[in-house]
C-alpha positions as CSV (number, residue, x, y, z in Angstrom):
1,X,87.1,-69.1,53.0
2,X,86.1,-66.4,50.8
3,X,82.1,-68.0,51.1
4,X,82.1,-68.2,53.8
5,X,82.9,-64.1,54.2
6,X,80.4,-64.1,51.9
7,X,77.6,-66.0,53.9
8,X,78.7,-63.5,57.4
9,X,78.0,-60.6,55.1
10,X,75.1,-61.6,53.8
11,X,73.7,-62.8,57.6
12,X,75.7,-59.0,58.8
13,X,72.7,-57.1,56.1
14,X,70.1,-59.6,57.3
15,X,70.3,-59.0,60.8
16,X,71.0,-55.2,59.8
17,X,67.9,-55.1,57.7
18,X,65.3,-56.9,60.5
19,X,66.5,-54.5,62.8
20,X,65.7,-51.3,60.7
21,X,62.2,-52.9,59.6
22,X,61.7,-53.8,63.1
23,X,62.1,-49.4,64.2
24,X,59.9,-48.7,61.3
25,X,57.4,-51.0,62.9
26,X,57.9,-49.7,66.0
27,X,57.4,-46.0,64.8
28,X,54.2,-47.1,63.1
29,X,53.0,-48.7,66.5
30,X,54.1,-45.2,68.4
31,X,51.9,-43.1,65.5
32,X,49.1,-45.3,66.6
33,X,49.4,-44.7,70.5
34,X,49.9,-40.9,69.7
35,X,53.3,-40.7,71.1
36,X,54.8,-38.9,68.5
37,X,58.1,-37.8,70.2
38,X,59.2,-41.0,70.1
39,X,57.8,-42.2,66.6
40,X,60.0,-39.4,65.4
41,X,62.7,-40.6,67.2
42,X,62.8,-43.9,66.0
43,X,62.1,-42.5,62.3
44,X,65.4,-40.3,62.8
45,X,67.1,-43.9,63.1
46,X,65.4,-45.8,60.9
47,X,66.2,-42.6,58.0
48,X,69.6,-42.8,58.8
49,X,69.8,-45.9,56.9
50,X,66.9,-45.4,54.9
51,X,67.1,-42.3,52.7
52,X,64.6,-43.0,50.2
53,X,62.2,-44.5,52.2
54,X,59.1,-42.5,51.5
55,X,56.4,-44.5,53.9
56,X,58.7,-43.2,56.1
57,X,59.2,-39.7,55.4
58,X,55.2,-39.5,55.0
59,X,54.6,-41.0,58.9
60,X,57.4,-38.4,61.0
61,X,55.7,-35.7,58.3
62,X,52.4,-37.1,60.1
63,X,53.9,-37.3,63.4
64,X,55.7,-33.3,63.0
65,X,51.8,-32.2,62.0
66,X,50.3,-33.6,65.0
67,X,53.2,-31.6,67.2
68,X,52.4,-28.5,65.1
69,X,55.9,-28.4,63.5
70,X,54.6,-27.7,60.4
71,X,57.7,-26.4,58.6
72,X,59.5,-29.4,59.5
73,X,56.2,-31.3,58.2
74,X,56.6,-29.6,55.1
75,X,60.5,-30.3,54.4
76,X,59.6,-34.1,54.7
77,X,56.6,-33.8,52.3
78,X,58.6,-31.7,50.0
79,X,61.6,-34.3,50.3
80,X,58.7,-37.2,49.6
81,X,58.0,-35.3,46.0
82,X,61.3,-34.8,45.4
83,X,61.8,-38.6,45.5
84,X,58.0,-39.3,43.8
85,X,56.4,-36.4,42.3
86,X,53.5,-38.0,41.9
87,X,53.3,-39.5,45.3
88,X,49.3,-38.4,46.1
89,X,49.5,-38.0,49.9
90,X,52.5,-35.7,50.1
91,X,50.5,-33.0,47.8
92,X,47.7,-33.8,50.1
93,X,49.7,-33.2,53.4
94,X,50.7,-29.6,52.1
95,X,47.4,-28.9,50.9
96,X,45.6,-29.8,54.1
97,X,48.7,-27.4,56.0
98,X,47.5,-25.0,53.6
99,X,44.0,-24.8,54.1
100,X,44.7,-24.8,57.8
101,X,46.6,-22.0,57.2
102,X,43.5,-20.0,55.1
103,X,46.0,-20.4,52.4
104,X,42.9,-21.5,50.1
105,X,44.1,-20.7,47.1
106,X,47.5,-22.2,47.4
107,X,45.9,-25.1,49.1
108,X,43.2,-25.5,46.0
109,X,46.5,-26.1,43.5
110,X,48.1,-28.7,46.1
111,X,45.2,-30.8,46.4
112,X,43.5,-30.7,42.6
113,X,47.4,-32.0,41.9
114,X,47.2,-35.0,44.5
115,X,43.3,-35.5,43.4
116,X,45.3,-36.2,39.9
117,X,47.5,-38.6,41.3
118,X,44.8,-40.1,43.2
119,X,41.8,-39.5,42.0
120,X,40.1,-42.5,44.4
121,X,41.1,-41.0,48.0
122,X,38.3,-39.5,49.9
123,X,39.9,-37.5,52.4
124,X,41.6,-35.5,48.8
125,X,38.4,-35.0,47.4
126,X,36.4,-34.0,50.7
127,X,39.2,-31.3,51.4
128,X,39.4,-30.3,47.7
129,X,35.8,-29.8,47.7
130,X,35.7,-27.4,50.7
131,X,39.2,-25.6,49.3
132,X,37.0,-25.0,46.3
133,X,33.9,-23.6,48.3
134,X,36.4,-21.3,50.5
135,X,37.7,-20.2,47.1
136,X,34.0,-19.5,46.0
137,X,34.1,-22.1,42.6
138,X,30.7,-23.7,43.5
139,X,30.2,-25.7,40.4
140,X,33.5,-27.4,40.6
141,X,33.3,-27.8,44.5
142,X,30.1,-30.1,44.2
143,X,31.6,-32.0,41.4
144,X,34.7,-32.9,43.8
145,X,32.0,-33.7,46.8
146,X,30.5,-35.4,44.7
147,X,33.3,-37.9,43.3
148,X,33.7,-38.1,47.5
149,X,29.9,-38.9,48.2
150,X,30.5,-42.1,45.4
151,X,33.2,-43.5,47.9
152,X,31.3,-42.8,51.2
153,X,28.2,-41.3,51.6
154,X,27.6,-41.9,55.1
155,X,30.2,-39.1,56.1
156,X,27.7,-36.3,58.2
157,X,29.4,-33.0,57.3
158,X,30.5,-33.9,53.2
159,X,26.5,-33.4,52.7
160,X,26.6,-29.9,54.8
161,X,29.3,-29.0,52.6
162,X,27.6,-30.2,49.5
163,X,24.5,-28.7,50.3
164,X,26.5,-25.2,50.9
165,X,27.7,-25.1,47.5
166,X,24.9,-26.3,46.0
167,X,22.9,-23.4,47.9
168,X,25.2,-20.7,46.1
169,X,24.7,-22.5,42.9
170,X,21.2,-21.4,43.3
171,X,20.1,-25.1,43.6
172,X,17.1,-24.6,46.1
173,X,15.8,-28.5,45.9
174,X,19.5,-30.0,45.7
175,X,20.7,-28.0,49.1
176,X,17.3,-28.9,50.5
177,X,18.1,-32.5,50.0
178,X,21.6,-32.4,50.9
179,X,20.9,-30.6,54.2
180,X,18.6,-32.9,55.2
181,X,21.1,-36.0,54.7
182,X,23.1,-33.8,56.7
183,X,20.9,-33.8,59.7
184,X,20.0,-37.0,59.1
185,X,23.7,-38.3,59.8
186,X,24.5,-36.3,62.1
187,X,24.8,-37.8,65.8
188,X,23.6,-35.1,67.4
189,X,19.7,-34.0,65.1
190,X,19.9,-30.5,67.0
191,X,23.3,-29.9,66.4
192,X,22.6,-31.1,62.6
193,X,19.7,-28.6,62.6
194,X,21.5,-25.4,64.3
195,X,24.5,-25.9,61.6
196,X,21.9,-26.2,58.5
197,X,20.2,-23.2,59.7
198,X,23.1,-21.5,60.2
199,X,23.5,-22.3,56.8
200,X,20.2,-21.8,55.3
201,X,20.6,-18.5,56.8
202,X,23.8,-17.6,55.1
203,X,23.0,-18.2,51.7
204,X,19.4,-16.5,52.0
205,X,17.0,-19.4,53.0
206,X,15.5,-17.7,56.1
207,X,12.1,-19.2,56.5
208,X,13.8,-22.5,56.4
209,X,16.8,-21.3,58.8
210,X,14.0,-20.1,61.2
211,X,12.3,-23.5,61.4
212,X,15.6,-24.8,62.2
213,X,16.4,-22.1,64.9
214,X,13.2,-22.4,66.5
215,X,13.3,-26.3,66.4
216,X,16.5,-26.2,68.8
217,X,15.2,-23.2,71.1
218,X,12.4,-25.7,71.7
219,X,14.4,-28.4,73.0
220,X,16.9,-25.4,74.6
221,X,15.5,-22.7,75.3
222,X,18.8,-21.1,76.9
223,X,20.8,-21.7,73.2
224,X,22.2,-17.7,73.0
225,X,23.6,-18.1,68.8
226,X,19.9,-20.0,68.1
227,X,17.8,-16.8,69.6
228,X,20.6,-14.6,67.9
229,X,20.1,-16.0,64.7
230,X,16.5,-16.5,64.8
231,X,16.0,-12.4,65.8
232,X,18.7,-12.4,62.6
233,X,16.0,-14.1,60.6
234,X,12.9,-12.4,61.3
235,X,14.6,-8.9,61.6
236,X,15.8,-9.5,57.9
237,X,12.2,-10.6,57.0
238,X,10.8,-7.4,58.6
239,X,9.4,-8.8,61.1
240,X,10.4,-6.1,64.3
241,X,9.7,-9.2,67.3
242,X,13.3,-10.2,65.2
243,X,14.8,-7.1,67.3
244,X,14.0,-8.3,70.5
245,X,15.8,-11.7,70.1
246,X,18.7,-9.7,68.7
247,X,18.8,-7.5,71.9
248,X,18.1,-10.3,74.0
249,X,21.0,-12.3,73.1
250,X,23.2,-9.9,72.9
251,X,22.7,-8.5,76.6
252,X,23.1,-12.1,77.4
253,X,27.3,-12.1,76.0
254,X,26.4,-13.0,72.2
255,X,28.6,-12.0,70.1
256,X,26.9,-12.3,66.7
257,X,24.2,-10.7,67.9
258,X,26.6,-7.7,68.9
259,X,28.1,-7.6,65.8
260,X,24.1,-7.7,64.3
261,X,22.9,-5.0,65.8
262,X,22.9,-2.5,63.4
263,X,19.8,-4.7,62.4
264,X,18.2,-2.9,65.0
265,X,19.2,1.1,64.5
């Protein structure tokens, strides 16, 4: 009598068991299809039973970020550490709301911790890099894009980023070569060549910004932030035909050339 008590109870957790891995599957299958209502509601179950379960904790964290409830993204990242404090991906997920938030250097702390814990995940190195950049640490930002370039260098904007903080390094031939990659990888060249001129521009390059510039007003003429930026150019390099452009775009509804027009006074 009593094993056979024994085999109902162990078939009662079995079925019990299937069913819970069966809503955990099911939530995964709702992440996927982006319905994240219900992949949160079927979480709720499977937690209920579940309490330790950080896989997941980590995928309605996921799902609460992709419905911008970010507080409630946070408690279930903060619950993950409190369960594994050296669970990578939870640091991650409140170093990525972080930097969302402009939050750099709160964000920079978060994510050099989950770069510790994983020091082999790209996405944590890419957004560590660029916390670093925001928080003006250019030496240590190239190192981290650099660890991410060893695991994928075929990733477009990791090289405009690279390039960026190799450009305030001072590093004229390293952002050259960077910024090229950059446009090389990028889908759209013209769209590769605005953003490094925009860039080049930033950081002081201007001839090179200009060849950019006037390489996309070729293609479109009507491109308002390319004739902004190119009058930006040549007005800084004292050349007065800069002013024109400046005015031009501006009359047009441009607002960086608005905000640029002091070039002109």
């Amino acid at each position: 009598m009593l094993r056979k008590l024994n085999i109902s109870v162990f078939i009662l957790h079995l079925l019990i068991f299937s069913s819970c891995r069966s809503e955990l599957y099911e939530a995964e299958q709702l992440f996927s299809e982006k319905e994240y209502e219900e992949a949160i509601s079927s979480l709720d179950t499977y937690l209920f039973f579940h309490v330790t379960d950080i896989k997941a904790f980590h995928l309605r964290a996921r799902s609460y970020e992709e419905l911008g409830k970010i507080q409630k993204a946070l408690e279930d990242y903060e619950r993950i550490i409190s369960l594994n404090p050296e669970y990578a991906q939870a640091h991650a997920g409140i170093g990525k709301i972080l930097f969302n938030q402009k939050q750099y250097k709160e964000a920079e702390l978060r994510l050099l911790r989950a770069a510790k814990y994983d020091p082999a995940d790209f996405d944590i190195l890419y957004l560590l890099g660029r916390a670093l950049l925001q928080n003006k640490n250019y030496t240590l930002a190239e190192e981290f894009f650099q660890k991410a370039k060893e695991l994928n260098d075929q990733h477009a904007r990791l090289h405009f980023y690279l390039g960026m903080a190799r450009a305030y390094r001072g590093d004229v031939l390293g952002c050259a070569a960077s910024f090229n990659q950059y446009v090389k990888l990028e889908p759209d060249n013209l769209v590769g060549r605005y953003n490094r001129g925009f860039a080049l521009m930033k950081v002081g390059y201007l001839e090179w910004a200009l060849e950019d510039f006037e390489a996309v007003l070729k293609k479109y003429p009507d491109h308002l932030e390319a004739l902004a930026k190119k009058g930006i150019c040549l007005a800084q390099l004292g050349n007065t035909e800069g002013c024109q452009y400046i005015k031009e775009a501006a009359s047009q509804g441009s607002d960086y050339a608005l905000n640029h027009l002091d070039l002109c006074s």
